[in-house]
C-alpha positions as CSV (number, residue, x, y, z in Angstrom):
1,X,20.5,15.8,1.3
2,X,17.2,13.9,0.8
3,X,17.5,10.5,-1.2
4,X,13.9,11.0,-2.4
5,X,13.7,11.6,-6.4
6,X,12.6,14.9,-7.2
7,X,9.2,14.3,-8.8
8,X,8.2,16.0,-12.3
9,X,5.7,19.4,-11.4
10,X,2.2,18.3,-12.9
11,X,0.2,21.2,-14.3
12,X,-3.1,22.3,-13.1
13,X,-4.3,20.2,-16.1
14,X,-2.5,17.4,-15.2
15,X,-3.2,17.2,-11.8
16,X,-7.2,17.6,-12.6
17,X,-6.7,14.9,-15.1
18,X,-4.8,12.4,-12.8
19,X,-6.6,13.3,-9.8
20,X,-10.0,14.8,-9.7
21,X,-11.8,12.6,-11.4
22,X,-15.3,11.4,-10.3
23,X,-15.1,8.5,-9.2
24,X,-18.6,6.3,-8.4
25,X,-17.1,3.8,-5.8
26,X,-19.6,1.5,-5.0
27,X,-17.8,-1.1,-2.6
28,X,-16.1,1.2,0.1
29,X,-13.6,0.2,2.9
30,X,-12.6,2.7,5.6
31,X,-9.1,3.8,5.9
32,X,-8.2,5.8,8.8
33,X,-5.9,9.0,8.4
34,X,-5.0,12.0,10.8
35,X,-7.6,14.7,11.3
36,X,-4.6,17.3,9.6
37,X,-4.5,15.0,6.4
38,X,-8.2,14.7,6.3
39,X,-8.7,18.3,6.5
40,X,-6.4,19.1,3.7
41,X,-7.9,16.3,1.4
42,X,-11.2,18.1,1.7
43,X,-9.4,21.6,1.3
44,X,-8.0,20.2,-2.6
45,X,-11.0,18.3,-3.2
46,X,-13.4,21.4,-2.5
47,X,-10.9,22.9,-5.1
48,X,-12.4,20.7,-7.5
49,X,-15.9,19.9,-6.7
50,X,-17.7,22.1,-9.3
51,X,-16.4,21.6,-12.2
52,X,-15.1,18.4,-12.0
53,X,-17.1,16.4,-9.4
54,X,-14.1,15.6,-7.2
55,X,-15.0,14.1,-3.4
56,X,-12.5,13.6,-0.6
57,X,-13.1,9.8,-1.2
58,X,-12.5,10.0,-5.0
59,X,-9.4,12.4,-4.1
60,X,-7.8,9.8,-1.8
61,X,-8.2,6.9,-3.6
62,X,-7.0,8.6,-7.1
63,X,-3.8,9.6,-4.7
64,X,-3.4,6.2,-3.3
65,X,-3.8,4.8,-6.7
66,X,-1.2,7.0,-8.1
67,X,1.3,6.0,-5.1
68,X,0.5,1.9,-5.8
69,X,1.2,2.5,-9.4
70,X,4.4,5.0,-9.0
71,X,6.2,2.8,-6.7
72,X,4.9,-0.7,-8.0
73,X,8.7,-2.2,-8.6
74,X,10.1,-1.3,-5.1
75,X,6.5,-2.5,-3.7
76,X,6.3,-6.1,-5.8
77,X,10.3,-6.3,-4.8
78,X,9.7,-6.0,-0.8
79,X,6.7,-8.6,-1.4
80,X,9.2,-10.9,-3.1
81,X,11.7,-10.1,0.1
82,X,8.9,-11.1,2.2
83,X,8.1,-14.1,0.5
84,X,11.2,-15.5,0.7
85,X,11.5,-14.3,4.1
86,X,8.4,-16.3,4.9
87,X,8.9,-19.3,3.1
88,X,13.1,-19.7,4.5
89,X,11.1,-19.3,8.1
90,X,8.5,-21.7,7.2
91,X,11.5,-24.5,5.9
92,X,13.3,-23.8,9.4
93,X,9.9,-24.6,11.3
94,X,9.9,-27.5,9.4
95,X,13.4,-28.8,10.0
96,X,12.9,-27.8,14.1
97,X,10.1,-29.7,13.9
98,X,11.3,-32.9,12.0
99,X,14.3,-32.8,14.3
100,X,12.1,-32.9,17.9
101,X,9.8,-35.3,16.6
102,X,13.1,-37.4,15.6
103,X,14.6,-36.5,19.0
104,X,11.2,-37.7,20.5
105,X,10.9,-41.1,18.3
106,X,14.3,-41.9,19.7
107,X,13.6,-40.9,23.5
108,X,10.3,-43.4,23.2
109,X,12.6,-46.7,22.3
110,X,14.9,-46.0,25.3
C-alpha cells in the first residue's frame, strides 16, 4: 500500500494551463537530470509546442514550480528540522569548545 496521496486527475485544460506556459527565462541555471527524464520532458513538451509555445525548459521549471508549491509545508517543516538541527550542533561546538579552552587555561597555571 503506497502512503503517497492520490493526486486529483488535471484535465487536458488544466494541465496546459498549469504547465505549458511560455515561459521567457532570462537568467538560467543548469540542472542536471537522466537522459530517460530528459527525453520524456521533450516528448510532452513537443505536445505542446504549437499552440502553446511550451519548451523543455519552460516544461521543467513549470513542474518544479508546481512540486515547490505542492509540498511547501512538509519542505519549510524539514528546513525548520534542519535549522534546529544546525543551531543544537552549533551550541554543542560551542560548549566543547568553552570547555577545552577552560581545560587548557587551567593546564597553563599548573
Amino acid at each position: 500500500m503506497s502512503s503517497k496521496k492520490k493526486q486529483k486527475q488535471l484535465s487536458i485544460e488544466e494541465y496546459i494551463e498549469s504547465y505549458c506556459t511560455e515561459k521567457r527565462i532570462r537568467e538560467r541555471f543548469a540542472v542536471y537530470i537522466s537522459p530517460e527524464t530528459h527525453c520524456n520532458l521533450r516528448k510532452i513538451a513537443r505536445l505542446f509546442t504549437g499552440k502553446h509555445h511550451t519548451t523543455t525548459s519552460s516544461l521543467a521549471d513549470s513542474i518544479i514550480a508546481s512540486h515547490i508549491e505542492t509540498h511547501r509545508d512538509i519542505l519549510n517543516d524539514a528546513f525548520k528540522e534542519d535549522d534546529r538541527e544546525f543551531l543544537e550542533w552549533l551550541k554543542e561546538k560551542r560548549q566543547k569548545e568553552d570547555e577545552e579552552s577552560e581545560f587548557d587555561e587551567e593546564n597553563r597555571s599548573v
